[in-house]
C-alpha positions as CSV (number, residue, x, y, z in Angstrom):
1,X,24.5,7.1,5.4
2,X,24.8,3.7,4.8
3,X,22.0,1.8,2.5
4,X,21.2,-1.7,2.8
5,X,19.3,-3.9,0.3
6,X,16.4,-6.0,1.5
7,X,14.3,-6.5,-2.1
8,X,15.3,-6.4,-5.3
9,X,13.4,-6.8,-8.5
10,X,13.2,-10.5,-8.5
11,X,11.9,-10.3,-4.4
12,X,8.9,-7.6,-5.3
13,X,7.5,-9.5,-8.3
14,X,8.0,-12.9,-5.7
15,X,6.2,-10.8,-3.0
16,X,3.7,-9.7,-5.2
17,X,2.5,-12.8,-7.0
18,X,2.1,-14.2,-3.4
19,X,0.3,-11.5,-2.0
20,X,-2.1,-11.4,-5.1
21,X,-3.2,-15.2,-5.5
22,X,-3.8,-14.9,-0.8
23,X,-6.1,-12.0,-2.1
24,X,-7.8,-14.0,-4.6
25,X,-8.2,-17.3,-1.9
26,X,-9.5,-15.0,1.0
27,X,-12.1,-13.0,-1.2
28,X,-12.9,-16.2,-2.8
29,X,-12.3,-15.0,-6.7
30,X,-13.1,-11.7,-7.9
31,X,-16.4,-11.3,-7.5
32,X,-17.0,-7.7,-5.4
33,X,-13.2,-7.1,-5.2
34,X,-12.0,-3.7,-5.4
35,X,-8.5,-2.8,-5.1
36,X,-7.0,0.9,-3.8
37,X,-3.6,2.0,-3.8
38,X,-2.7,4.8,-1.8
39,X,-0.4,6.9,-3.9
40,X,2.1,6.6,-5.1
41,X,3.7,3.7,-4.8
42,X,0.6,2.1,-3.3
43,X,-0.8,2.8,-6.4
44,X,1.5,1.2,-8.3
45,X,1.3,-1.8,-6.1
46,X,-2.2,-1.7,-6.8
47,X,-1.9,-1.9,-10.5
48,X,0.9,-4.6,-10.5
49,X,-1.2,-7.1,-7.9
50,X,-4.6,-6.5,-10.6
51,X,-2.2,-7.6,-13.3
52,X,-1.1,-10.4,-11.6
53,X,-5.0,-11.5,-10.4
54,X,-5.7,-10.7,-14.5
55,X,-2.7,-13.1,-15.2
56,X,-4.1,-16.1,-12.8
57,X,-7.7,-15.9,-13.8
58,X,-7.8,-14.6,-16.9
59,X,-11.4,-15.4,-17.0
60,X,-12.2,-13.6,-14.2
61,X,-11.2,-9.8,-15.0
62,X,-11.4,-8.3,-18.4
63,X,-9.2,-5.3,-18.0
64,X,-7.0,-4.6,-14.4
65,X,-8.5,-1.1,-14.3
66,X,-11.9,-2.8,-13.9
67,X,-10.8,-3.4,-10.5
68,X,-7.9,-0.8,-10.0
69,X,-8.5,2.5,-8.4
70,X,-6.2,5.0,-6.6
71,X,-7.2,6.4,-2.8
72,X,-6.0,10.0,-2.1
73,X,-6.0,10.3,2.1
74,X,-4.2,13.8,2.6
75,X,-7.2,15.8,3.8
76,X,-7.6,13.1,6.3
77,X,-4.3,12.6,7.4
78,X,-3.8,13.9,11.1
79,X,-0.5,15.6,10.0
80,X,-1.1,18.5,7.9
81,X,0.1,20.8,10.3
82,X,3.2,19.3,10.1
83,X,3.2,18.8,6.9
84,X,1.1,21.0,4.9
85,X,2.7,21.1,1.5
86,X,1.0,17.7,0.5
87,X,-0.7,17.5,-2.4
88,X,-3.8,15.8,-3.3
89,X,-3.8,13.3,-5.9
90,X,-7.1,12.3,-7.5
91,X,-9.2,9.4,-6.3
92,X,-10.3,7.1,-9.1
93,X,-12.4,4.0,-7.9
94,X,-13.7,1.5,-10.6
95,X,-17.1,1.7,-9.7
96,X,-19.2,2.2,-5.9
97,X,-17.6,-0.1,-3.0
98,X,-21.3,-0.7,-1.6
99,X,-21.3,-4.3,0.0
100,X,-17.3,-5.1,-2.3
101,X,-14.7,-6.2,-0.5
102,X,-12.1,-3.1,-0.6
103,X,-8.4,-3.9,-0.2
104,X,-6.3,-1.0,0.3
105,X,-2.6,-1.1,-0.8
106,X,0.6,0.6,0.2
107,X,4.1,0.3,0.5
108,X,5.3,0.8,4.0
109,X,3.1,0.2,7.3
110,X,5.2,1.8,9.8
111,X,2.9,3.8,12.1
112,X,-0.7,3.4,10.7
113,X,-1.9,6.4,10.5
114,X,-2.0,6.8,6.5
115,X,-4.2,3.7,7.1
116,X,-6.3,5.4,9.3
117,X,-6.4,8.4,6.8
118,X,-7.3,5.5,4.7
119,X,-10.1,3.7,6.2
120,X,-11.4,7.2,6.8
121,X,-11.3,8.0,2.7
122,X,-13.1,4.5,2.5
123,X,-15.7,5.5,4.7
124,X,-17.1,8.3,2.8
125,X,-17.2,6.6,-0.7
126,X,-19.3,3.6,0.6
127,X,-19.7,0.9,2.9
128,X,-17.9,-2.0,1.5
129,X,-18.6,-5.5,2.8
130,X,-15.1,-5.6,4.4
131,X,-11.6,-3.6,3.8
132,X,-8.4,-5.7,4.4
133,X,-5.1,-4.3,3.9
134,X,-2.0,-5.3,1.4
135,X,1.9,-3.9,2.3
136,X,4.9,-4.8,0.6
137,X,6.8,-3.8,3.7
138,X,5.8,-4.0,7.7
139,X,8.6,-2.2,9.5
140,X,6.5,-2.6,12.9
141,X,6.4,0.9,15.3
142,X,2.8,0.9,14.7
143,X,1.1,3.4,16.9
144,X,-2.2,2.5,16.3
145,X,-4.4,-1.4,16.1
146,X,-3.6,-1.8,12.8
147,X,-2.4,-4.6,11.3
148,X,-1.8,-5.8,7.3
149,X,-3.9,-9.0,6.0
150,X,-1.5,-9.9,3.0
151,X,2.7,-8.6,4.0
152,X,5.0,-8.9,1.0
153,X,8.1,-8.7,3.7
154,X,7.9,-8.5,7.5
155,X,11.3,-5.9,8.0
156,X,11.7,-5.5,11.7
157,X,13.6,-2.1,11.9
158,X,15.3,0.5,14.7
159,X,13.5,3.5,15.0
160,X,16.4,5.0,13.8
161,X,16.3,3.8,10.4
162,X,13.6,4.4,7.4
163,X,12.6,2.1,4.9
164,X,12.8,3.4,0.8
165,X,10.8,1.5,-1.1
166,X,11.9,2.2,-5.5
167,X,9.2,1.3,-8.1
168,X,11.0,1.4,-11.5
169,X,7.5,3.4,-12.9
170,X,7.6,6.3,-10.1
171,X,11.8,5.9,-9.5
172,X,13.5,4.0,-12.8
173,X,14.8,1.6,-10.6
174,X,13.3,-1.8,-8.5
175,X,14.5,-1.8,-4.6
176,X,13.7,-2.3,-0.7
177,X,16.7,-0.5,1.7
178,X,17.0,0.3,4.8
179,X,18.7,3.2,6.0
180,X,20.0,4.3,9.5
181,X,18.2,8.4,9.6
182,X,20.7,11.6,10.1
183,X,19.6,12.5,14.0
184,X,18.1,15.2,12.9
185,X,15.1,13.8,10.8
186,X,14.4,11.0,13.7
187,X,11.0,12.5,15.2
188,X,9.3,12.1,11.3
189,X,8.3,9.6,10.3
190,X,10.2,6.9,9.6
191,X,9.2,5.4,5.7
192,X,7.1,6.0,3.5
193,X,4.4,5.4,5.1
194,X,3.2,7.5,8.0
């Protein structure tokens, strides 16, 4: 199996620092923004975009984690019959998403249904004002209307192929491949995110 790099450590952080000042023009500030990652490295994400929105208005934020929360969605994910060794990580949210603006993070959009299982979550912790969604990678194959609001790197990719995305806090190391699938794994889903 053949690896090919897309995003390396200097292409993240670039990808990042974009995404995070689009999420402070669209919300207008910080003012009722909350920000979800959807583990794990959706999480991370999450942390390293409220650093970056702490590092261009430093005025604005006193502390990341007063923005930062993680979103757990496996008990609303429509595959647990297929997979049902997941397990539930906690959900931590800085405070009630009543009439905020929530943006969710992940790594991967590939099909959309972990967003789905997301906006689900969402749904029973509040009604936030709106819910807009931040990806490092699009892969495309989406199966459902979702799309991203803020995409770190649009990666058109075969069906065939999945997406690994490294975090060096979750993996030791800072990366975007693509990888062509052994035939065998093809029906899964392809990337990180389902």
């Amino acid at each position: 199996m053949t690896a090919r790099t897309v995003l390396q450590q200097a292409d993240i952080a670039r990808a990042l620092t974009r995404i995070s000042h689009e999420i402070l023009e669209s919300n207008r500030g910080t003012d009722g923004l909350v920000i979800l990652g959807i583990p794990t490295r959706g999480v991370v994400l999450a942390r390293r975009i409220a650093e970056n929105i702490q590092r261009i208005e430093p005025a604005a934020i006193a502390s990341p984690a007063d923005i930062v929360g993680a979103l757990d969605v496996t008990m609303y994910r429509d595959d647990l019959s297929r997979h049902p060794t997941r397990t539930p990580q906690p959900t931590s949210v800085p405070g009630p998403i009543d009439g905020k603006t929530v943006v969710l993070v992940d790594d991967v959009l590939f099909s959309g249904r972990t967003i789905r299982a997301a906006l689900d979550a969402v749904g029973d912790l509040g009604r936030p004002r709106a819910v807009r969604l931040a990806v490092l990678v699009d892969r495309g194959h989406r199966e459902l209307p979702i799309r991203a609001d803020f995409v770190g790197k649009n990666l058109p990719s075969a069906a065939s192929e999945r997406i690994f995305v490294r975090l060096s806090e979750v993996d030791g190391e800072e990366s975007v491949t693509i990888e062509e699938s052994p035939a065998e794994s093809r029906t899964e889903s392809q990337g990180t995110e389902g």
